[in-house]
N, C-alpha and C positions, 0 to 999 in steps of 0.2 A: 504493500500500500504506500509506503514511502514514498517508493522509488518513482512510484504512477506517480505521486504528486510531485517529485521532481520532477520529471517529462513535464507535465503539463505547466508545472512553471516557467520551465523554459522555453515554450510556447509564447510567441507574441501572445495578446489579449484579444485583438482583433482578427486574428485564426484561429484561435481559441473558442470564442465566439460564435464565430460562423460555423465551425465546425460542430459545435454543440447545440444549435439551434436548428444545426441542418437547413442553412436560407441560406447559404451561398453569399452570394453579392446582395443579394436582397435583403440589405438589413433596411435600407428603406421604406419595403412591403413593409417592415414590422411596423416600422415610427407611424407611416401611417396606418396600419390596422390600431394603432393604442389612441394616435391622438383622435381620429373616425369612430372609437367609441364612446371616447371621453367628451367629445362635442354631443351626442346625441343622450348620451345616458347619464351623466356625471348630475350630481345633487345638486339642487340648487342650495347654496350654502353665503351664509354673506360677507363672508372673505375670500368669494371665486369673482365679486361684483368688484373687485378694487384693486389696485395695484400700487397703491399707499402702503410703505412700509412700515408703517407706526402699526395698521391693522393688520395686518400679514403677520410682522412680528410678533404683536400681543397671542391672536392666532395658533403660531405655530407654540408656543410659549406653554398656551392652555391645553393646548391638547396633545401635551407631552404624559402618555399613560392614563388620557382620563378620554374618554367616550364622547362624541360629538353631539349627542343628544344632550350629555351634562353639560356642555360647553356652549350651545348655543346662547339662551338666555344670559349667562353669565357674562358671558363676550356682548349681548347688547348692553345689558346692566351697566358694565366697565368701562363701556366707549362712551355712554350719556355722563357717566364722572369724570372720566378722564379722556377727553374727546383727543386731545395729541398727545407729544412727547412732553412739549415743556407744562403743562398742568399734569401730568402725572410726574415729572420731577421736582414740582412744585410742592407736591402732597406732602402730610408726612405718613409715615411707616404704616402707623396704626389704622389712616384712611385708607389706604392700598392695602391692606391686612383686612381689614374689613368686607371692602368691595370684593376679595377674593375670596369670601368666606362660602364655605360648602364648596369646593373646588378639590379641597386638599392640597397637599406636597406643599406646604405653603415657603418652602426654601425657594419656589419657582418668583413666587409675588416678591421674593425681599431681593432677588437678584433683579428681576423686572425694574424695580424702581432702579437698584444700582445701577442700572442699565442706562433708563430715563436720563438720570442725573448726570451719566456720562456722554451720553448723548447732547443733551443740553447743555455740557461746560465745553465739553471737548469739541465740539461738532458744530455748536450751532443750533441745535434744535433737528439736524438733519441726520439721515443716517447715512454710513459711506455706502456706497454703490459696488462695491465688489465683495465676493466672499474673505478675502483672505483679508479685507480690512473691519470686514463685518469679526472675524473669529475673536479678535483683537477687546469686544466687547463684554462684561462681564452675564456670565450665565447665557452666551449663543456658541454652541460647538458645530463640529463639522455639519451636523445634518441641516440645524437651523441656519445658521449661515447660508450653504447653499440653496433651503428653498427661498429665503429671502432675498439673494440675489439673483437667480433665477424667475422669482414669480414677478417683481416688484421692477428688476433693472433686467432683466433678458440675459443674463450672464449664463454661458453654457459651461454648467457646472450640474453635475448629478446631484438627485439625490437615492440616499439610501434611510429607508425607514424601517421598522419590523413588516409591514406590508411590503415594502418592494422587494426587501430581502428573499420574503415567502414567495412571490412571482419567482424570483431570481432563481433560487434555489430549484424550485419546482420545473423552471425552463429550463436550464442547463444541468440539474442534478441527473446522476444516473442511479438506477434503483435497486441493478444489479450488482452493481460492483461496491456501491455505497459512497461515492464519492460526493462529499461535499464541500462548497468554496468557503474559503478563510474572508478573512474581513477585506481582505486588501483585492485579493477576488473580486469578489460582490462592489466594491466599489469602481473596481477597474471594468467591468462589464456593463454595470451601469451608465458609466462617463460612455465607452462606446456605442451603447443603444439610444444615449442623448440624441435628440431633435435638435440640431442648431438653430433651427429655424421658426421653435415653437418651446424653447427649455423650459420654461416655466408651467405649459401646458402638457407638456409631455410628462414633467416630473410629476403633476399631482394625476395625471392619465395613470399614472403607474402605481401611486400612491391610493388610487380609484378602484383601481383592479383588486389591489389587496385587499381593501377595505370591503368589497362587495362583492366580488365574484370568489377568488383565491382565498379563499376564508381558509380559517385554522383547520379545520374540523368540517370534513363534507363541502369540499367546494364545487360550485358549480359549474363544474368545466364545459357542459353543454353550449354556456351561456360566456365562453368564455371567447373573445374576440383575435387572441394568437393561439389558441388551443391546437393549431396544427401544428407550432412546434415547439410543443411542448413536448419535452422527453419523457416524464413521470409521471403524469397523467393526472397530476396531484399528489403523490405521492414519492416522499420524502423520507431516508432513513431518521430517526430520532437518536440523535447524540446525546444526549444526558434526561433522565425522567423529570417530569416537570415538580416544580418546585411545591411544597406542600403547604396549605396555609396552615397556620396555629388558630386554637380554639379558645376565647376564654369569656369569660362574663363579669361583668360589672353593674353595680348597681347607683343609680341616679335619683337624686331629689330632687324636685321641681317642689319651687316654693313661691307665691306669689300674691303679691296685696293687690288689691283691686284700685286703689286710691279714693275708696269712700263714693263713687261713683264722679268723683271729679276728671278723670282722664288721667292721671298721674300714677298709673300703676306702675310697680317695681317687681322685677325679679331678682333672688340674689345669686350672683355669679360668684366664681372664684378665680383668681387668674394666676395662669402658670410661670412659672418662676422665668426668668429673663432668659436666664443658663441653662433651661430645659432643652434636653436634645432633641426632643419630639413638639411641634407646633410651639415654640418658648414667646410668651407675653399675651396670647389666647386667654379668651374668657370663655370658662362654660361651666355647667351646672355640678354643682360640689357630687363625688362619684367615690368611691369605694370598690375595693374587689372583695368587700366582704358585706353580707347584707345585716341588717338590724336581727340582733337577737334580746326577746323575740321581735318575730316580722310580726303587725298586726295584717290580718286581711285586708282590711279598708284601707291601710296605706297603698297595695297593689296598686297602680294608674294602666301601663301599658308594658308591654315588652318590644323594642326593636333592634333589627340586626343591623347591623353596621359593619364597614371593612376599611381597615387603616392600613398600608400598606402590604405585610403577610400575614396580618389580623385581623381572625371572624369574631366580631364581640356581639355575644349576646346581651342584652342595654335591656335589665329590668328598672323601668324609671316607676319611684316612688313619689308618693305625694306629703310634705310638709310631716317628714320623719327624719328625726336624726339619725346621722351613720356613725359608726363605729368610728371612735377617738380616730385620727390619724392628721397630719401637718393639712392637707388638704379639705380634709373636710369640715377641720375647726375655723378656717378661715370663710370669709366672704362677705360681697358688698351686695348690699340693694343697688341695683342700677334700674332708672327711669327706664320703660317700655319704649318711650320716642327716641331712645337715648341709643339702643342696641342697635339699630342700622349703621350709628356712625363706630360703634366700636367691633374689634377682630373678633368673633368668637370662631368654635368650633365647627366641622361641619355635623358634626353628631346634636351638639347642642340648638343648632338651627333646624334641624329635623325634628328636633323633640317641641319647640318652642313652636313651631310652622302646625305640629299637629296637634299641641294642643290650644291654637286659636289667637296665638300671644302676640306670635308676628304674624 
């Protein structure tokens, strides 16, 4: 197996290529069979309506490991706050902590502004026009980079996503022998299947395919627009089992004054320590991994599931009970109801607060 992958290293990329798609000189046919279905079929999404890179960037930013369905709204939410670069460099922390709330990863939002601000001091307000001055920026690495210079400035520069990879892999892998491409592969094959002519369109055509046809699990190859030459037909050796999530449960108080029917009601939050490694300066509802003993019945409210990076937490939220002694759950503030939009919380805590009526 080595040695097969020394051969084909030493293989040009572009015979490489051809060779493995089985199109000959016709890599052409391909750009256009991808960009021919990405005209016709591709989402309508409202970061395909723009070629401003302040919303491309935001964009590619938010839906780094988070679902386009949870990204839309949030992405309108974000742009009515922070319409450019320089009023989002303008903000501080905890207004951009906030408007990213229920998003998660929230290291993404605190680089976002870094970003803003550098953008803003350095730049002008402007972003640079090439990938390689784009990289330069805090929290945009290779992949981001190239869609934004790509969709925004026409820079023909690949991109590689976990979708396009999966195209990638599926078109050139072989099923019999088990060969699969390295990183520097999959990016070198990419830059050659580039449209010069349409990179930016090509790149999310590619990014399309992944997302909707080339699916993880059961892809629709019927429906698939280069299915002729594909080598695998979908199918892909698996190199390592997939990652397992952890299980655990916690339990939540939800406590809240009505404000005597004045409008001024309060919930009380607790916020996490500045140094915390996970979401650090977040506000949400005082939580325990241990529940009230005894629990009364009537405290019960709800149960919801929740997932925080490789954690399933099952979230028993109780009603106006105290938890068990610990540093966090002795602490906490009344914070006004009108008051919670401008500040960061959780996105668990926004889920529990949204269903029971509060926000």
């Amino acid at each position: 197996m080595m040695m097969m992958m020394r051969v084909l290293d030493s293989i040009p990329v572009e015979t490489r290529c051809a060779a493995s798609l089985a199109i000959g000189k016709n890599v052409a046919a391909f750009r256009r069979a991808v960009l021919s279905w990405y005209d016709h079929h591709r989402r309508d999404l409202p970061w395909r309506q723009t070629r401003d890179p302040y919303r491309i960037w935001l964009s590619e930013i938010m839906l780094q490991q988070t679902r386009v369905a949870a990204v839309l709204e949030h992405y309108r939410v974000f742009l009515e706050r922070f319409p450019n670069v320089e009023v989002l460099a303008a903000a501080s922390e905890d207004a951009v902590l906030a408007a990213w709330s229920g998003l998660g990863y929230y290291r993404r939002a605190r680089m976002l502004h870094r970003c803003a601000r550098q953008v803003a001091r350095q730049h002008g307000g402007c972003f640079p026009q090439n990938s390689e001055a784009l990289l330069a920026l805090p929290g945009i690495g290779r992949y981001t980079a190239a869609a934004i210079a790509s969709i925004a400035f026409a820079e023909s520069v690949a991109v590689v996503d976990g979708n396009v990879e999966r195209v990638l892999q599926r078109l050139i892998g072989n099923k019999s022998i088990g060969i699969n491409l390295t990183t520097a592969q999959t990016w070198q094959h990419a830059q050659t299947f580039l449209s010069n002519s349409r990179p930016g369109d090509f790149n999310q055509g590619m990014m399309e395919l992944g997302a909707t046809v080339c699916v993880p699990r059961a892809p629709h190859c019927p429906m698939c627009p280069v299915r002729k030459w594909c080598v695998t037909r979908g199918e892909v050796p698996r190199t390592e089992p997939p990652s397992r999530q952890k299980k655990k449960q916690i339990w939540c108080v939800l406590e809240s004054r009505d404000g005597n029917g004045s409008g001024n009601g309060k919930v009380r939050l607790v916020q996490r320590p500045r140094q915390a490694s996970l979401m650090p300066g977040m506000w949400e509802l005082p939580q325990s991994s241990e529940p009230p003993r005894p629990l009364p019945a009537s405290a019960r409210w709800r149960t919801f599931r929740h997932s925080i990076t490789i954690t399933d937490y099952t979230v028993h939220v109780l009603r106006n009970t105290p938890l068990p002694d610990s540093p966090a759950a002795a602490k906490g503030t009344w914070i006004a109801i009108d008051r919670i939009p401008r500040i960061p919380i959780t996105g668990l805590t926004r889920k529990i607060l949204k269903a029971s009526g509060i926000i």
